[in-house]
C-alpha positions as CSV (number, residue, x, y, z in Angstrom):
1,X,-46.1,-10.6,-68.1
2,X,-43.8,-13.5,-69.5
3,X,-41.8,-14.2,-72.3
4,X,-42.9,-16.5,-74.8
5,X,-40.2,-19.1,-73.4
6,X,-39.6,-19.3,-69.8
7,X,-36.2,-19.2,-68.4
8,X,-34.1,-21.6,-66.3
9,X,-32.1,-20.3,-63.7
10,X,-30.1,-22.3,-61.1
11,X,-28.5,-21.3,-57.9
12,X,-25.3,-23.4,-57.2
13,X,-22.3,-23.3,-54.6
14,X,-21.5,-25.1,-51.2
15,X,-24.5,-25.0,-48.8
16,X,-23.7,-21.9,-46.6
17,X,-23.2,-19.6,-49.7
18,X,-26.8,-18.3,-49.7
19,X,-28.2,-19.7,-52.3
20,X,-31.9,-20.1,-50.9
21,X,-31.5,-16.3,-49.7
22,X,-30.6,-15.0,-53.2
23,X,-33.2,-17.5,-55.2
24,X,-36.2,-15.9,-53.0
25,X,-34.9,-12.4,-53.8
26,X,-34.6,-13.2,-57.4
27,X,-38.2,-14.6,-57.5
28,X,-39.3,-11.3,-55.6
29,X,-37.8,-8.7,-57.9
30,X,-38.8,-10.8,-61.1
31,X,-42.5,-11.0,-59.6
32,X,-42.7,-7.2,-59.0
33,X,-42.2,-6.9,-62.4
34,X,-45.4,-9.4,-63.8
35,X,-43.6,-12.5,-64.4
36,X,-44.7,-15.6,-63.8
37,X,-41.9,-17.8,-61.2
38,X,-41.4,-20.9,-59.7
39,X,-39.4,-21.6,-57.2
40,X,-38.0,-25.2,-56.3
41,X,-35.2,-27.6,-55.6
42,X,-33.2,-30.2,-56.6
43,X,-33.4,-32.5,-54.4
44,X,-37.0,-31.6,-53.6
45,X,-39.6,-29.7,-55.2
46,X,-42.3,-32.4,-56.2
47,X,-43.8,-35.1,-53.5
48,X,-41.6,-37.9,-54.7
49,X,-38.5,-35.8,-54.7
50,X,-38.7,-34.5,-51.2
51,X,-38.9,-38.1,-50.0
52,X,-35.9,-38.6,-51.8
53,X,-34.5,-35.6,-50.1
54,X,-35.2,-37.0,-47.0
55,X,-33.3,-40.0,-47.7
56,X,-30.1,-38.1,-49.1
57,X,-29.9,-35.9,-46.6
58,X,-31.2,-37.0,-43.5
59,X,-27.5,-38.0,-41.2
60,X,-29.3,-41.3,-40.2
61,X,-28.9,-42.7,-44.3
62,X,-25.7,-44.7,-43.6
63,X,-23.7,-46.9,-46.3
64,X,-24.9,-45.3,-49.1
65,X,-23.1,-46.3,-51.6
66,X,-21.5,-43.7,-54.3
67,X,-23.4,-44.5,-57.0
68,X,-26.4,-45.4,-55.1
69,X,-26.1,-41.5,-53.8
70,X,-26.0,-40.5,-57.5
71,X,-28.7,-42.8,-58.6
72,X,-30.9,-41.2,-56.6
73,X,-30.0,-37.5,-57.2
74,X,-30.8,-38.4,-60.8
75,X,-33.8,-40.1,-60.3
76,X,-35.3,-37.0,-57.9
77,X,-34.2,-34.7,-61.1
78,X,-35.6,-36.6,-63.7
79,X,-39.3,-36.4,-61.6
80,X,-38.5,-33.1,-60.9
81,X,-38.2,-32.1,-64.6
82,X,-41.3,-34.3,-65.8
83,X,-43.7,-32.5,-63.0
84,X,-42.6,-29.4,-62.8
85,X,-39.8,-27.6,-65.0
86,X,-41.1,-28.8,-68.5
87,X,-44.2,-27.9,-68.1
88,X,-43.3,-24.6,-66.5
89,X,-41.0,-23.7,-69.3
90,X,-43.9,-24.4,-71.9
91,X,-46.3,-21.8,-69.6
92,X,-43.5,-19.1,-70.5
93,X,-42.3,-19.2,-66.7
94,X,-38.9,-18.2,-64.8
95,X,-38.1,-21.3,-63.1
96,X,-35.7,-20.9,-60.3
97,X,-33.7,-23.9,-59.0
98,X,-31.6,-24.5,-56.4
99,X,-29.6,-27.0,-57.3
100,X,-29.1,-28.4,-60.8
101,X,-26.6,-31.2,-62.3
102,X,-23.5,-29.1,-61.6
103,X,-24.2,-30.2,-58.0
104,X,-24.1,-33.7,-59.0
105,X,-20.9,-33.2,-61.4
106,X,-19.2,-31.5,-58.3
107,X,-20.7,-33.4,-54.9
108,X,-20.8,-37.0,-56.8
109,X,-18.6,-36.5,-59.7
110,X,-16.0,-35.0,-58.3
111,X,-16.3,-35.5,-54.4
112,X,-17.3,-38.8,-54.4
113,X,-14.7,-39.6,-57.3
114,X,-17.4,-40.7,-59.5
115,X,-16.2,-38.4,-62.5
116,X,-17.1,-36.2,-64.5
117,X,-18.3,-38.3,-68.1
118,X,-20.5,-40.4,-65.8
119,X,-22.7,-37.5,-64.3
120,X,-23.0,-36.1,-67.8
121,X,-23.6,-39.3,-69.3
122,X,-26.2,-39.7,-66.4
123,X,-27.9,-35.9,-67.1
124,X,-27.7,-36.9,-71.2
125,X,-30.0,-39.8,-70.2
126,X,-32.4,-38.9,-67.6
127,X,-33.2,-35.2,-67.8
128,X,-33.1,-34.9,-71.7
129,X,-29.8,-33.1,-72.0
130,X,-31.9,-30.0,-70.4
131,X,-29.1,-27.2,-69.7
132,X,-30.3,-24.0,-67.5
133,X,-30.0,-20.2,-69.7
134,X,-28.0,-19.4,-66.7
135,X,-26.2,-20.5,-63.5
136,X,-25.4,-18.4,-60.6
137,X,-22.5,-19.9,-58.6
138,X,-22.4,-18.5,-55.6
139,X,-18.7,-18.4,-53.7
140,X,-18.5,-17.9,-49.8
141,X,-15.1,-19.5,-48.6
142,X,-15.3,-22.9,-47.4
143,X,-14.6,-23.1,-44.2
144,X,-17.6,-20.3,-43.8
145,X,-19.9,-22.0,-45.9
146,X,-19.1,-25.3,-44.0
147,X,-19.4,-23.3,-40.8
148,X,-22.9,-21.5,-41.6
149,X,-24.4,-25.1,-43.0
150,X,-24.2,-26.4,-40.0
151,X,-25.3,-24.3,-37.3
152,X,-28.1,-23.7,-39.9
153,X,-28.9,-27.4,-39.9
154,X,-28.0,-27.7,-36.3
155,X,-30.8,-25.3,-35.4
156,X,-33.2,-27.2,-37.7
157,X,-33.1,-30.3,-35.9
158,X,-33.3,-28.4,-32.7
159,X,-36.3,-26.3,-33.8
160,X,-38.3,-28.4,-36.6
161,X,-36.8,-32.1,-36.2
162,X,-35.3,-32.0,-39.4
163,X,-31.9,-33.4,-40.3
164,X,-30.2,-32.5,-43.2
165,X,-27.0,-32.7,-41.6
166,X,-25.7,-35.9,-43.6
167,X,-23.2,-33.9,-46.7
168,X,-21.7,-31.3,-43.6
169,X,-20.4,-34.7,-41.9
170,X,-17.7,-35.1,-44.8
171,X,-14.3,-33.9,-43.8
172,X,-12.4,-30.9,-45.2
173,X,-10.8,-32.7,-48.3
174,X,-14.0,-34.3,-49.4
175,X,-15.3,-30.2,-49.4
176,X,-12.1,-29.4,-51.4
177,X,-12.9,-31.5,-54.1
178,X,-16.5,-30.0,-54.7
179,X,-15.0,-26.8,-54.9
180,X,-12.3,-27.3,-57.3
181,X,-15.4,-29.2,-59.1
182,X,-17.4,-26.0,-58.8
183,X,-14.1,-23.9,-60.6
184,X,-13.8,-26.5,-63.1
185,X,-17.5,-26.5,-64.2
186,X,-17.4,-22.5,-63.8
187,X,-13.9,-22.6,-66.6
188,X,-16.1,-25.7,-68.7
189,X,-19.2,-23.8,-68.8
190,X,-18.3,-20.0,-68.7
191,X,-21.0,-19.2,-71.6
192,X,-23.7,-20.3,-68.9
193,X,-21.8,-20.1,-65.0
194,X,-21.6,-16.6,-63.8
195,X,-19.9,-16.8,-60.7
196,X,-20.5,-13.7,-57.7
197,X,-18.6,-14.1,-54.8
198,X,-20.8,-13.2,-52.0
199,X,-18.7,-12.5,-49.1
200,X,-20.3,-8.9,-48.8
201,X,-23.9,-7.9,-47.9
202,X,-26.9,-9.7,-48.9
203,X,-27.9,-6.8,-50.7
204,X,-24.7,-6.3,-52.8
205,X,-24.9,-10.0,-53.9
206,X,-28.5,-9.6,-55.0
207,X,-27.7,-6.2,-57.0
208,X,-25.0,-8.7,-59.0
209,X,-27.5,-11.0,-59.5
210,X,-30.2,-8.6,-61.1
211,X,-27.5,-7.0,-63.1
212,X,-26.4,-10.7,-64.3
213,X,-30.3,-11.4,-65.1
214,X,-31.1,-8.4,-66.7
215,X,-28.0,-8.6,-69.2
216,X,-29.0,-11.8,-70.2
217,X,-32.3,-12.2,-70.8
218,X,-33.6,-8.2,-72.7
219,X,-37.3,-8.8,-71.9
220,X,-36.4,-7.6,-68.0
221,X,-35.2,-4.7,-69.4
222,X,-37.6,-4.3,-71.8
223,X,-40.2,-4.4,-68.6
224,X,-38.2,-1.8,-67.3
225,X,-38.7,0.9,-69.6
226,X,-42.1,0.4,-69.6
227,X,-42.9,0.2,-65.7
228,X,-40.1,3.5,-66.2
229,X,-42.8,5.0,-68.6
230,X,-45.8,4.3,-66.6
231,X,-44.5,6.4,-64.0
232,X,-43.6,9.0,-65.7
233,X,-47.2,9.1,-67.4
């Protein structure tokens, strides 16, 4: 079962929050009930932006410039949205994200000083002004979510020979300047951010989230009744 219009739904926060963990529960819970989901990335998600990925992320990538960093972000997106998200949408899909423009506006915009206007300006351009229906910002504490991103990525090279170790490498101030981005975009954008702090349980974070979905989009509940009324048939 879908709606007639898919749905956009990104996953944002500091790496460490669990955003992965939450999109993949989302994507389970809205498949048990018959909809049709994709799952993906920014950057990532399409052949071309994975190689990108593996440029922006990889600890190797040295002297990347600022806007070069950005550039590239934008470019990965702008694939990402021709190949996969449109297209998607039009098929009536959920499309799950993690990682959107927010994550440019706070890692390059405000991190790397790059500002605000110019990410914007950037998104305006290259990924036809295409807002999600809804944002989950997921808040963990920074020096955890600094913490868990790195042993995670630690234990990636060691076990897989992948590093995506290049953003944990930035020093505590740099970090401090994403999140206050993160709180700004959250105060900006408060008809679309819905922020859960997820310093409990997995479990109690993904019962926020479905709560969260199924207030904002009625067909989920809708699908509720009538999986309720099959039952009880």
């Amino acid at each position: 079962m879908s709606p007639r219009r898919g749905r956009f739904i990104t996953f944002e926060g500091l790496d460490g929050t669990g955003k992965s963990t939450q999109l993949n529960l989302l994507a389970d819970y809205l498949k048990k009930k018959d909809f049709e989901v994709l799952a993906t990335r920014n950057p990532g998600g399409t052949p071309i932006g994975e190689r990108i990925r593996s440029i922006l992320l990889d600890s190797r990538t040295a002297g990347l410039s600022a806007l070069a960093e950005m550039g590239l972000m934008f470019a990965d997106r702008a694939q990402h949205i021709e190949q996969l998200v449109l297209p998607s949408l039009s098929q009536g899909k959920y499309v799950l994200c993690d990682r959107y423009t927010d994550s440019s506006e706070a890692y390059q915009g405000y991190g790397r000083g790059l500002g605000s206007e110019t990410v914007l300006a950037m998104h305006k351009l290259l990924c036809r002004d295409l807002w999600p229906d809804l944002t989950i910002l997921l808040q963990f504490g920074l020096e955890s979510s600094i913490a868990r991103a790195r042993s995670r990525n630690q234990r990636q090279i060691e076990t897989e020979q992948q590093d995506e170790n290049r953003f944990e490498q930035e020093d505590r101030e740099f970090y401090n300047r994403v999140a206050h981005g993160y709180s700004q975009i959250a105060k900006r954008e408060a008809h679309r951010v819905v922020v859960i702090t997820a310093t409990g349980s997995i479990e109690v974070s993904h019962r926020q989230i479905i709560r969260t979905v199924e207030e904002r989009f009625p067909e989920i509940i809708a699908t509720n009744r009538e999986q309720t009324a099959g039952v009880k048939k």
